[in-house]
C-alpha positions as CSV (number, residue, x, y, z in Angstrom):
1,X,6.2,20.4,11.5
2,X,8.0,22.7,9.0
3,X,9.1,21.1,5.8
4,X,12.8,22.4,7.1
5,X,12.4,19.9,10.1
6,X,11.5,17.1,7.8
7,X,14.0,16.7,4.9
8,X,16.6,19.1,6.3
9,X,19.0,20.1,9.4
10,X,19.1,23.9,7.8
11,X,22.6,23.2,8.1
12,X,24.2,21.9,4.4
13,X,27.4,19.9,6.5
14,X,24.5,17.7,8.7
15,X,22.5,17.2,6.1
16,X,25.6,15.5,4.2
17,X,26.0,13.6,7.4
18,X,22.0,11.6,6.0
19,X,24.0,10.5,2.7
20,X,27.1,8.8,4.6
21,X,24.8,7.1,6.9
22,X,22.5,6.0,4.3
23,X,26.2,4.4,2.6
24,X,26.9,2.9,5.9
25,X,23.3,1.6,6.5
26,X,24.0,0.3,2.7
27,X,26.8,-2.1,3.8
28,X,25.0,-2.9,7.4
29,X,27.5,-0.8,8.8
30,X,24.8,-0.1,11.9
31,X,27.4,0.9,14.5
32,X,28.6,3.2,11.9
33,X,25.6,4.7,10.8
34,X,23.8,4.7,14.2
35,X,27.1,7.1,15.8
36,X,26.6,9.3,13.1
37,X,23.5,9.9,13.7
38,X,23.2,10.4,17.2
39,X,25.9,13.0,16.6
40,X,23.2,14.5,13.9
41,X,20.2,14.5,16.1
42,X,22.1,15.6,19.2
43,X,22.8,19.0,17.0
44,X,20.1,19.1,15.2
45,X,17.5,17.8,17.5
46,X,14.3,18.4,15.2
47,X,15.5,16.8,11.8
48,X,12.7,13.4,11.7
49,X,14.7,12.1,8.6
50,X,17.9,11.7,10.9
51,X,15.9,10.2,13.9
52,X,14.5,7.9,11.6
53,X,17.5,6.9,10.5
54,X,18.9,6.3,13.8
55,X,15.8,3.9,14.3
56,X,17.0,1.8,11.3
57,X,20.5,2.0,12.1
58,X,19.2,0.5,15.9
59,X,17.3,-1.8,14.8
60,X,20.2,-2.8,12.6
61,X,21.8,-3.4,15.7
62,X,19.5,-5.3,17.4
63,X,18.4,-2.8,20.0
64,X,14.4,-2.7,19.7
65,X,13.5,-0.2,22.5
66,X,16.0,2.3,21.3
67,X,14.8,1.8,17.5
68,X,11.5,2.3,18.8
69,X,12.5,5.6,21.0
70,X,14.1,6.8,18.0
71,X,10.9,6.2,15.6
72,X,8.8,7.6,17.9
73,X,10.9,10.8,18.1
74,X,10.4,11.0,14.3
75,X,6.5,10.2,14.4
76,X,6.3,13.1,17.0
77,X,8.4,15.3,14.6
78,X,6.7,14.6,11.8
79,X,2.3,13.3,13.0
80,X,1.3,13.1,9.3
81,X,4.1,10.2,9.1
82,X,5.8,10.4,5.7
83,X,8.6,8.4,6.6
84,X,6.5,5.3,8.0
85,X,7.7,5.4,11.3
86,X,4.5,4.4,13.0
87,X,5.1,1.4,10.9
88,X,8.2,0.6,11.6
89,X,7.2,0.9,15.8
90,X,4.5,-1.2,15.1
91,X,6.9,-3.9,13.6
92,X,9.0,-4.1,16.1
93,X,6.2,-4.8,19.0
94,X,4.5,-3.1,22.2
95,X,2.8,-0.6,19.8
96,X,-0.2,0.9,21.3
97,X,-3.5,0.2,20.0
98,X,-4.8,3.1,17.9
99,X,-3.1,4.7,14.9
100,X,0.3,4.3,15.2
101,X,0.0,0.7,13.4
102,X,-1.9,2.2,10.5
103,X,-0.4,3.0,7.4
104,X,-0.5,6.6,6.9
105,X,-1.7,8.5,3.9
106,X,1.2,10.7,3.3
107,X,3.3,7.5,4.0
108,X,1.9,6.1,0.8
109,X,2.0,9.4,-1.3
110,X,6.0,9.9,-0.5
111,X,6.6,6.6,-1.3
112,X,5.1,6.1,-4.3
113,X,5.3,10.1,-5.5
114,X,9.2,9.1,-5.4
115,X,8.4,5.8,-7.2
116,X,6.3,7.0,-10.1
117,X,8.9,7.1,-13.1
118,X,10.6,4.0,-12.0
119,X,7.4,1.9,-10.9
120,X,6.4,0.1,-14.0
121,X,9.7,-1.3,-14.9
122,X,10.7,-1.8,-11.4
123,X,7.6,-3.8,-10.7
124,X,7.8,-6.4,-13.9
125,X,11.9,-6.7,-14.4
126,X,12.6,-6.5,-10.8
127,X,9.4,-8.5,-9.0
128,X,8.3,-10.1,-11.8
129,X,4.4,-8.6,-11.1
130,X,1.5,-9.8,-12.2
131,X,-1.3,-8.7,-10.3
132,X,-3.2,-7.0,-13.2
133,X,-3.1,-10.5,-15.4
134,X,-4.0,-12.6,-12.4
135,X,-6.8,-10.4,-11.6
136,X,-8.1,-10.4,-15.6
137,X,-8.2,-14.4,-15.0
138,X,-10.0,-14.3,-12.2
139,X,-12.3,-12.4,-13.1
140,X,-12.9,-14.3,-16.3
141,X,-13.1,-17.2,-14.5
142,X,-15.7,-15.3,-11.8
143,X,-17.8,-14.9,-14.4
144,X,-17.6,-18.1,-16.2
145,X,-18.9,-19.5,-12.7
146,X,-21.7,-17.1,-12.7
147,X,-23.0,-17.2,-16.1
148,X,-22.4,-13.8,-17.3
149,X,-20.9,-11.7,-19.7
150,X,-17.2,-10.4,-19.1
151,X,-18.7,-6.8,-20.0
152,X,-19.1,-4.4,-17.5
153,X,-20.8,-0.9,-17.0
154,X,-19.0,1.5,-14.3
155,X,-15.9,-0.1,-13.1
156,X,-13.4,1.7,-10.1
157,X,-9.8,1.2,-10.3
158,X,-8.7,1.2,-6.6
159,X,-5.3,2.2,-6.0
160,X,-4.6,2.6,-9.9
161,X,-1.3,3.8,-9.8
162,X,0.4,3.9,-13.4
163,X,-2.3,2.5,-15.0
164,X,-1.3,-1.3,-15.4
165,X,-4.7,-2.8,-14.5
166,X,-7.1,0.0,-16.5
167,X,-4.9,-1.3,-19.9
168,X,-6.2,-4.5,-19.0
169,X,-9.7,-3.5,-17.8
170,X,-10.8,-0.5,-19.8
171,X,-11.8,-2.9,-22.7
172,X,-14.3,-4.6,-21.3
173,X,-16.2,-1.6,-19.4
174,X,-18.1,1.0,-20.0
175,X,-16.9,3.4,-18.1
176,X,-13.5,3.5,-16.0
177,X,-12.6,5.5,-12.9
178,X,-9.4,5.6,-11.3
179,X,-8.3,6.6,-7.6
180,X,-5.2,7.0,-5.5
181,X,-3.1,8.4,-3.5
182,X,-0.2,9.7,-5.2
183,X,-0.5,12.7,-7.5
184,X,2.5,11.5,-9.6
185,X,1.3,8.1,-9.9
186,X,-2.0,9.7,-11.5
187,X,0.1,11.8,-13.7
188,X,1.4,8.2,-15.4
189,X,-2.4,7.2,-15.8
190,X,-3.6,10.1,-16.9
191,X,-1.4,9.7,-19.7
192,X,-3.1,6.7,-20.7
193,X,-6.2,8.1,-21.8
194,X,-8.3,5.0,-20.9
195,X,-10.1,6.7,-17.5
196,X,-12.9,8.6,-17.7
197,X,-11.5,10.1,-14.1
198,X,-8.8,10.1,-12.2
199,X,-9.2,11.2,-8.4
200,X,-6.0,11.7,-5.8
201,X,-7.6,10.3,-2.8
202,X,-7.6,7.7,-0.4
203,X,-9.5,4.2,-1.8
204,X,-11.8,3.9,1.1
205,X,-13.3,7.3,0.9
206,X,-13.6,7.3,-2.9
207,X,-15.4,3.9,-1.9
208,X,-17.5,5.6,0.2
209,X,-18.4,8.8,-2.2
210,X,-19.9,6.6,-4.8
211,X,-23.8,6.6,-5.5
212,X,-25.2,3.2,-3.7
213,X,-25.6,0.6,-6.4
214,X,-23.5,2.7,-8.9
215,X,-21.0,0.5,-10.0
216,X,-20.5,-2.8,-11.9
217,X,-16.7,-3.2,-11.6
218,X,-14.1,-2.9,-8.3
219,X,-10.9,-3.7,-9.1
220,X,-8.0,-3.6,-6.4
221,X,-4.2,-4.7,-7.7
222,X,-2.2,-4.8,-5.4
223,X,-3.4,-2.1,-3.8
224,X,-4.9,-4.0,-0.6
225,X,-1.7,-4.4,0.6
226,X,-1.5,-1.2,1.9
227,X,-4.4,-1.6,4.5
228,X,-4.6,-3.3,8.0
229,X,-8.4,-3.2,8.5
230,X,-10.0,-3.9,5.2
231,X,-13.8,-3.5,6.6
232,X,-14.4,-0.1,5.7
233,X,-13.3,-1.1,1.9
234,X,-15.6,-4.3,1.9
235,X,-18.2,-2.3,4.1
236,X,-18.0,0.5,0.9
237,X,-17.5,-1.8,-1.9
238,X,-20.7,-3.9,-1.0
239,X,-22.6,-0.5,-1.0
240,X,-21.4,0.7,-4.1
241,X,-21.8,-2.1,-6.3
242,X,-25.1,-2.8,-7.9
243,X,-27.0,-6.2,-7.6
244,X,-24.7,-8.9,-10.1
245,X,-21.5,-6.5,-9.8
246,X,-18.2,-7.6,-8.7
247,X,-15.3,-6.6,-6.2
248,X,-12.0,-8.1,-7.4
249,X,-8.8,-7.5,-5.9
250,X,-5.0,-9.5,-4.8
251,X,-4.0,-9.5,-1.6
252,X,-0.4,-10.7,0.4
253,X,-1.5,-13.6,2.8
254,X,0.2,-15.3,5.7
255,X,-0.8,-18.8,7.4
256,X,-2.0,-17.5,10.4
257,X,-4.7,-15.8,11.7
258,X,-6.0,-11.9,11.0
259,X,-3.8,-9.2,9.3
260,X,0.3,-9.3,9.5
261,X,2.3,-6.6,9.1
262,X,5.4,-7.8,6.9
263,X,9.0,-6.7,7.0
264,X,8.4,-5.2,3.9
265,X,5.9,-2.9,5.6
266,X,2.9,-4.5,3.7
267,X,0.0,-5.7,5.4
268,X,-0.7,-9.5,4.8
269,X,-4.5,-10.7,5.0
270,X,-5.4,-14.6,6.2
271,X,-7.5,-16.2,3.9
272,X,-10.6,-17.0,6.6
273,X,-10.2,-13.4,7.4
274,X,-11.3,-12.5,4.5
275,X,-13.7,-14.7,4.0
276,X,-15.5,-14.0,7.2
277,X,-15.1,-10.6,6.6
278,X,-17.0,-11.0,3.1
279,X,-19.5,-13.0,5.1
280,X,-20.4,-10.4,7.4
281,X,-20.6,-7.3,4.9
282,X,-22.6,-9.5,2.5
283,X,-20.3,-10.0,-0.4
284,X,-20.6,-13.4,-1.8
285,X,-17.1,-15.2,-2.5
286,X,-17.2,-16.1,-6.3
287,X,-13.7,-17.5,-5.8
288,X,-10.4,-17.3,-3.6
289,X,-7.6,-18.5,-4.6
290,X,-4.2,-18.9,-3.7
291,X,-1.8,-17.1,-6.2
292,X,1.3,-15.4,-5.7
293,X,1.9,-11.3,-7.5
294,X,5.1,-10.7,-7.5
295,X,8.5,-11.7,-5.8
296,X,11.2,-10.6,-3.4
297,X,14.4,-11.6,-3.4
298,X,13.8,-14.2,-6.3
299,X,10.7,-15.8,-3.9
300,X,7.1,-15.8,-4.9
301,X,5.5,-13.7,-2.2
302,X,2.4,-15.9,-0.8
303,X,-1.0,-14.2,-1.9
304,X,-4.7,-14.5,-2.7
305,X,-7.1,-13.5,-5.5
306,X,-10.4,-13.5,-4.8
307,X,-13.7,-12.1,-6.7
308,X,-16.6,-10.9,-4.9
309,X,-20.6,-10.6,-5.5
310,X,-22.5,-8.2,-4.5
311,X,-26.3,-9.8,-4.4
């Protein structure tokens, strides 16, 4: 689709129309919001950003099917899915199998390319995060269990983002490499001067590009979050690491069984599924431990460290 299609009408007095909805959506004004924007999309049939506000302003109302008719007219508008409406169809039920429930690449680069200068404080005033410092202890403690030094050669910084775990991590490695998805996150990194290299790309395929047995270090804060199916990344991880090296990483987690996709569009990850899936790609778990991130709304969102050996 052309970028026109995307982020504007073409016509200035509809696109004002996306900021009085967005105000009305604001206040749960859904009635509100959701007339407006059928009057938006009826003239300006092509603009995704209004259909997919007319999905939120539906499901605001309670009406699933026409949320979902509305998302899906935005996912067809716009395939590479910036605006996470596959998501948000997923969410609400009766998605097909196949894509539509995956988290998008460009999904993840919009959001967090908008998010870059904001991130770090957002992350630690607002959510009181602490992936990074929950995922130093554990891998102290990992290994403490296995006898060895907290010393590392190559380590890979999944989903790096600003930085906030290679500040933590760079010490005690080697070498540090850092990967994800959003240029403008990388730019922050960069900045830090503590990564040997920094790669915009998705975590799984930089994963997958590494020389078997290459590295010593995986780290993954609060990155994980962002993927349903985490067997490629074990799959990768195992065959990147070299014998003794470790795969550490946070997840969200639920009480029930396989991978839930939260309100908050992040996937959640049940603790036996990930341990079953460490089984099968050969990873032994060095530990797994309940331990909660960040929070939402003042509530410590439920979530799992865990540490990793390759054999």
């Amino acid at each position: 689709m052309s970028a026109a299609a995307f982020d504007t009408s073409g016509d200035p007095v509809l696109d004002r129309r996306l900021d009085w909805a967005r105000a009305f959506l604001a206040e749960a004004d859904f009635a509100a919001a959701a007339e407006l924007l059928a009057e938006t999309v009826e003239a300006a049939p092509n603009f995704a950003a209004a259909w997919f506000l007319l999905g939120e302003a539906r499901e605001g109302q309670g009406e699933g099917e026409a949320a979902r008719e509305a998302y899906g007219r935005a996912l067809a508008l716009d395939p590479a899915d910036r605006l996470g409406a596959g998501l948000r169809r997923a969410r609400l039920g009766g998605a097909p199998e196949g894509a539509e429930g995956v988290m998008s690449a460009a999904y993840v680069r919009t959001l967090f390319d908008q998010y870059a200068d904001r991130f770090d404080t957002a992350l630690r005033e607002k959510l009181a995060y602490r992936g990074p410092e929950l995922l130093l202890e554990a891998v102290r403690a990992g290994c403490d269990a296995l006898g060895r030094e907290l010393r590392f050669g190559a380590a890979l910084d999944l989903g790096c983002g600003t930085g906030l775990a290679g500040v933590l991590f760079a010490p005690l490695v080697e070498r540090l490499d850092g990967v994800d998805l959003s240029p403008a996150m990388l730019e922050k990194a960069r900045a830090l001067g503590l990564y040997a290299a920094l790669e915009a790309g998705e975590m799984g395929a930089a994963l997958g590009a590494m020389p078997a047995g290459g590295l010593d270090l995986v780290i993954a804060a609060d990155a994980l979050c962002y993927v349903g199916d985490l067997a490629p990344i074990f799959h990768a991880a195992r065959a990147a690491l070299a014998p003794g090296g470790l795969f550490a990483f946070t997840l969200e987690t639920h009480e029930g069984e396989g991978v839930l996709l939260r309100e908050t569009l992040r996937y959640a990850h049940a603790e036996q599924y990930v341990r079953a899936l460490a089984q099968h790609v050969g990873l032994a778990v060095v530990l797994l431990e309940r331990a909660s991130t960040r929070s939402e709304k003042s509530v410590p969102v439920p979530g799992l460290v865990g540490v990793l050996a390759a054999d």
